[in-house]
C-alpha positions as CSV (number, residue, x, y, z in Angstrom):
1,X,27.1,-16.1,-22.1
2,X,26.9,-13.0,-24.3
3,X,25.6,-9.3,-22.6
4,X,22.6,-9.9,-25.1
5,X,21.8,-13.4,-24.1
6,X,21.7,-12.4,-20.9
7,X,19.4,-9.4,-21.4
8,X,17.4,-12.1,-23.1
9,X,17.1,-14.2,-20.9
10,X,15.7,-11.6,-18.0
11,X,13.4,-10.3,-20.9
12,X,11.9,-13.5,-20.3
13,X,11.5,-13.8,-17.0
14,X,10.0,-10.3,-16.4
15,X,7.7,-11.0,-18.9
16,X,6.6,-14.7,-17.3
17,X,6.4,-12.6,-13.6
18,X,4.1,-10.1,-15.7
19,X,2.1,-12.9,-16.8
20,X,1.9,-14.0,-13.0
21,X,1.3,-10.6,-11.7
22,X,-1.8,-10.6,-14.2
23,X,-3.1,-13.6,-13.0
24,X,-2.8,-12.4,-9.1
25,X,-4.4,-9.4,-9.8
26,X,-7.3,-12.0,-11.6
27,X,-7.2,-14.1,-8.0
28,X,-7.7,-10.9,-5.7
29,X,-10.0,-9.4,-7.5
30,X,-12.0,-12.5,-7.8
31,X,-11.3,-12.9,-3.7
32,X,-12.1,-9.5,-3.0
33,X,-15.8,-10.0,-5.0
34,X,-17.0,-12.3,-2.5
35,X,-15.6,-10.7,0.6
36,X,-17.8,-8.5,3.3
37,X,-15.3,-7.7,5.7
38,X,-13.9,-4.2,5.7
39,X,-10.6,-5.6,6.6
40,X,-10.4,-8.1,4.1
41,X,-11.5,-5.7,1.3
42,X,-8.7,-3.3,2.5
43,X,-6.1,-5.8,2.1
44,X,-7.4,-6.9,-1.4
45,X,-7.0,-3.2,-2.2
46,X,-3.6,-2.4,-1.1
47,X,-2.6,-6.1,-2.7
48,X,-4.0,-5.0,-6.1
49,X,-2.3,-1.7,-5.7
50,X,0.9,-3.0,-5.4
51,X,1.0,-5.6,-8.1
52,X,-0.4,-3.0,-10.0
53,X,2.7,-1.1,-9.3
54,X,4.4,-3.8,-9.6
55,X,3.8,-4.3,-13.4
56,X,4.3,-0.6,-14.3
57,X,8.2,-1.4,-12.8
58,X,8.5,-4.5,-14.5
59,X,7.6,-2.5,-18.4
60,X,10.1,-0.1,-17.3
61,X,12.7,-2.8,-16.6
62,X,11.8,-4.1,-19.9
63,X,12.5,-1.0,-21.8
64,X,15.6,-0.3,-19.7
65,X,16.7,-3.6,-21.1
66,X,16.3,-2.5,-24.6
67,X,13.7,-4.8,-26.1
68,X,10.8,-2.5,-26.4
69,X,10.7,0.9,-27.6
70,X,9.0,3.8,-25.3
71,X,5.3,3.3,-27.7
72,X,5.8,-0.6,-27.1
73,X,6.2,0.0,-23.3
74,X,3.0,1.6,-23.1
75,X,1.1,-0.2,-25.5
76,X,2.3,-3.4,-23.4
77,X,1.3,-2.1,-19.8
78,X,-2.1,-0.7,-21.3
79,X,-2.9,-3.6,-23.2
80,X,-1.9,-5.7,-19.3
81,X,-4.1,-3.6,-17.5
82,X,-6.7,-3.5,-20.1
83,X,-7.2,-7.5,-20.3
84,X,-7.4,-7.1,-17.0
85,X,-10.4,-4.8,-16.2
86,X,-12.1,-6.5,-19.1
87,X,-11.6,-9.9,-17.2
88,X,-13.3,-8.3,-14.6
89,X,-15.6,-6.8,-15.7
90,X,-16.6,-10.4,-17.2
91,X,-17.0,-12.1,-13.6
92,X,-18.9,-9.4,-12.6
């Protein structure tokens, strides 16, 4: 297996565990709608915050790799947490 094959193929498996990431960040949110407790609301925060964080290092992994260019990068991780907040902002 070639450098570049390799490279490939994590390309594709950051972008599936941003496409996963996503959807947790869909499932908490959800969760954390219907929650009361203080507690619980916490942790829903703190677990959005960090697969938040999560998909910021994941773009940069991908540009490290070489497939996106630095306006790609930040087109990508905007347009992630902008489908997001508008899926939100749909259950709401």
């Amino acid at each position: 297996m070639t450098a570049l094959q390799k490279s490939q193929d994590i390309s594709l498996d950051v972008n599936d565990e941003i496409g996963m990431l996503r959807c947790i960040i869909r499932r908490v949110y959800r969760l954390a709608l219907e929650e009361e407790s203080l507690d619980a609301l916490e942790h829903a925060a703190q677990t959005l915050s960090t697969a938040i964080n999560r998909v910021g290092s994941l773009v940069k992994l991908q540009s490290q790799l070489g497939k996106t260019d630095r306006d790609e990068i930040i087109a990508s991780f905007n347009g992630a947490l902008t489908e997001v907040v508008r899926q939100m902002r749909l259950e709401l």
